[in-house]
Backbone as CSV, one residue per row, in Angstrom:
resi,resn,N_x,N_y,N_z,CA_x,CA_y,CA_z,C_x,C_y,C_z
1,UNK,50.576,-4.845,10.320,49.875,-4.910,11.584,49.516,-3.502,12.024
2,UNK,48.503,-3.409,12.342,48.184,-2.082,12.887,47.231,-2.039,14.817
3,UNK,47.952,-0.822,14.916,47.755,-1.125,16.623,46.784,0.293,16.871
4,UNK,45.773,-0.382,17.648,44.899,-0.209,18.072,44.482,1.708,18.647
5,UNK,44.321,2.738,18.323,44.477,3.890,19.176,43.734,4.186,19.666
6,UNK,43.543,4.292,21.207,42.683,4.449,21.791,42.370,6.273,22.541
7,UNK,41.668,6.843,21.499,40.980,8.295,21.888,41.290,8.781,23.427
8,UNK,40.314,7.839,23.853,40.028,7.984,25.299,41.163,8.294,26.571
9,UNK,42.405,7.758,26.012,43.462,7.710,26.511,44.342,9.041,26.110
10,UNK,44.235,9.421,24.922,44.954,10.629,24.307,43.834,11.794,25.288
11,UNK,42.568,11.866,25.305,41.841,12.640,25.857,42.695,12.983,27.322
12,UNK,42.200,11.577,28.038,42.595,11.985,29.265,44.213,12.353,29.656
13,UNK,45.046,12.164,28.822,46.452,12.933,28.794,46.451,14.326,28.715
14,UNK,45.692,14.487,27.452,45.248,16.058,27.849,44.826,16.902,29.034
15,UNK,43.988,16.379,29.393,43.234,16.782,30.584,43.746,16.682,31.781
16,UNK,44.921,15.928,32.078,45.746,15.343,33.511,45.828,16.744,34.117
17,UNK,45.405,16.925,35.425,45.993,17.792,36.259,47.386,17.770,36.683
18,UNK,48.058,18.822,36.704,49.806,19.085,37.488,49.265,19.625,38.745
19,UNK,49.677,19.373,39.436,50.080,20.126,41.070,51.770,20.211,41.572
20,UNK,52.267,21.553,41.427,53.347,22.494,41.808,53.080,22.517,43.116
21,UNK,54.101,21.908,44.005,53.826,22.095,45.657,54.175,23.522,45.653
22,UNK,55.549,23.829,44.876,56.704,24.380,45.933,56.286,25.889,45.166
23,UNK,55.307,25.666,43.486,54.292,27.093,43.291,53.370,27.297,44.521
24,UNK,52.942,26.349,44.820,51.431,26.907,45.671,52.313,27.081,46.954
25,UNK,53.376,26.321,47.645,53.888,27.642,48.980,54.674,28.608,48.558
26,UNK,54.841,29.151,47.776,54.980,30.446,47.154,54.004,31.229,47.245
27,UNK,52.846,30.954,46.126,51.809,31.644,46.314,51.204,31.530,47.604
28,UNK,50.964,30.691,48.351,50.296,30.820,49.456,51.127,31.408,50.953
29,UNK,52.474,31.929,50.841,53.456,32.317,51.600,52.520,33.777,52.535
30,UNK,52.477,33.817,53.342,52.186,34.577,54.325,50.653,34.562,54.535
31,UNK,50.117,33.308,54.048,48.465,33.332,54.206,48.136,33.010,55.400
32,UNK,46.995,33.266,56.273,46.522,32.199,57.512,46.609,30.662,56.658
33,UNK,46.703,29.732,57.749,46.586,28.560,57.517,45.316,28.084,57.150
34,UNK,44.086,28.684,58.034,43.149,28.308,57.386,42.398,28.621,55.735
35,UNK,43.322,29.681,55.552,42.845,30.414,54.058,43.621,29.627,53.227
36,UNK,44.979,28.596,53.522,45.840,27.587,52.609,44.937,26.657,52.464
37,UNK,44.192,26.396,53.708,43.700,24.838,53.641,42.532,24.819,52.832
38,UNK,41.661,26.058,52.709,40.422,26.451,52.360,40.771,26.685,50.169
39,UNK,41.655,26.925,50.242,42.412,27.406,48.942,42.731,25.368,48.364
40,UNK,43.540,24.923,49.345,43.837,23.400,48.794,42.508,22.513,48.530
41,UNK,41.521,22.978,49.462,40.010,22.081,49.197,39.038,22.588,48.020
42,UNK,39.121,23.830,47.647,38.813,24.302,46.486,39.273,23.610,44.822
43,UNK,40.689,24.047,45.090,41.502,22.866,44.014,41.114,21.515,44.008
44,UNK,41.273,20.823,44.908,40.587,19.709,45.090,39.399,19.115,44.284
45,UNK,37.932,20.137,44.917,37.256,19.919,44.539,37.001,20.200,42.888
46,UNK,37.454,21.406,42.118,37.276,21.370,41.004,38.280,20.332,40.496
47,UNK,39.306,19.713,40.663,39.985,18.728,40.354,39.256,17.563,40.039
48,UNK,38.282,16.698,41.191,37.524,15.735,40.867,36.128,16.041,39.999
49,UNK,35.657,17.412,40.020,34.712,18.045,38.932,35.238,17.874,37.200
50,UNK,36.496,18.244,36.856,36.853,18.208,36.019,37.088,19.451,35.291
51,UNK,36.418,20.613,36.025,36.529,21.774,36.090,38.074,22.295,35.629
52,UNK,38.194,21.822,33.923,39.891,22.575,33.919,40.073,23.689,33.698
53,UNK,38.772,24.400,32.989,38.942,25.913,33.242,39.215,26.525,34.148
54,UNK,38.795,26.249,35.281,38.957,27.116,36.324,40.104,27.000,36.882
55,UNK,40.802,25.439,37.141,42.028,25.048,37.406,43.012,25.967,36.595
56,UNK,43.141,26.475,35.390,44.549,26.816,35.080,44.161,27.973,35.286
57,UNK,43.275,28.416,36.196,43.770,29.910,36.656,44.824,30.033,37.911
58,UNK,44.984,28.960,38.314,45.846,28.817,39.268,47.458,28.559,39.194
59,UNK,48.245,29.698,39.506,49.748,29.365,38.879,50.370,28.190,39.056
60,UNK,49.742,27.557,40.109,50.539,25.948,40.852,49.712,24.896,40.155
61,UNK,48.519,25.277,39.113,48.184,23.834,38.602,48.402,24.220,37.345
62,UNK,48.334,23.269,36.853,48.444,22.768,34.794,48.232,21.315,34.614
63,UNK,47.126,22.269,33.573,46.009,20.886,32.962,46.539,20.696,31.635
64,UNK,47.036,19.074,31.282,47.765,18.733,29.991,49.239,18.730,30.724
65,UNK,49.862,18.589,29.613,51.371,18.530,29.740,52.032,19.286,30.065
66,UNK,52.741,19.370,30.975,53.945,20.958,31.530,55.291,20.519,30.797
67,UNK,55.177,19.277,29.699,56.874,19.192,29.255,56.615,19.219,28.073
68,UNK,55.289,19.115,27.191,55.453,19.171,25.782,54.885,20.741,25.588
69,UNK,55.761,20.739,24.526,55.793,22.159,24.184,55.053,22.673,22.815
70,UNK,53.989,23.316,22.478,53.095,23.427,21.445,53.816,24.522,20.189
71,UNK,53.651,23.450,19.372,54.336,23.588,17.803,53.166,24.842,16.982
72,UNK,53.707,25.626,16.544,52.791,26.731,16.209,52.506,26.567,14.655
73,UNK,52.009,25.918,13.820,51.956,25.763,12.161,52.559,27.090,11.819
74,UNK,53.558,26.877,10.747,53.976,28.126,10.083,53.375,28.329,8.618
């Protein structure tokens, strides 16, 4: 029997956004409030863009997995 693999699904695992609260009030620790909120709607928006380049410039997000750990071919 062989079961079915569906691409589309491995894709979008890859691609999953992380959001780190307790990184981003770190990083955002002594900001005006309006420069947090202006900073969270940014993320946001490249979030529903799909924009993951730009996302992992940000220390509080990670695009793909934050628990699997990449095997280097020897």
């Amino acid at each position: 029997m062989t079961v079915p693999f569906d691409n589309s699904a491995e894709a979008n695992h890859r691609n999953r956004v992380w959001f780190f609260p307790n990184k981003f009030w770190a990083a955002t620790k002594g900001m005006p409030e309006d420069q947090v909120s202006s900073l969270m709607a940014e993320v946001e928006r490249l979030a529903a863009a799909g924009d993951f380049q730009a996302l992992s410039k940000y220390p509080f997000v990670f695009v793909g997995d934050p628990y699997k750990h990449d095997k280097s071919a020897a």
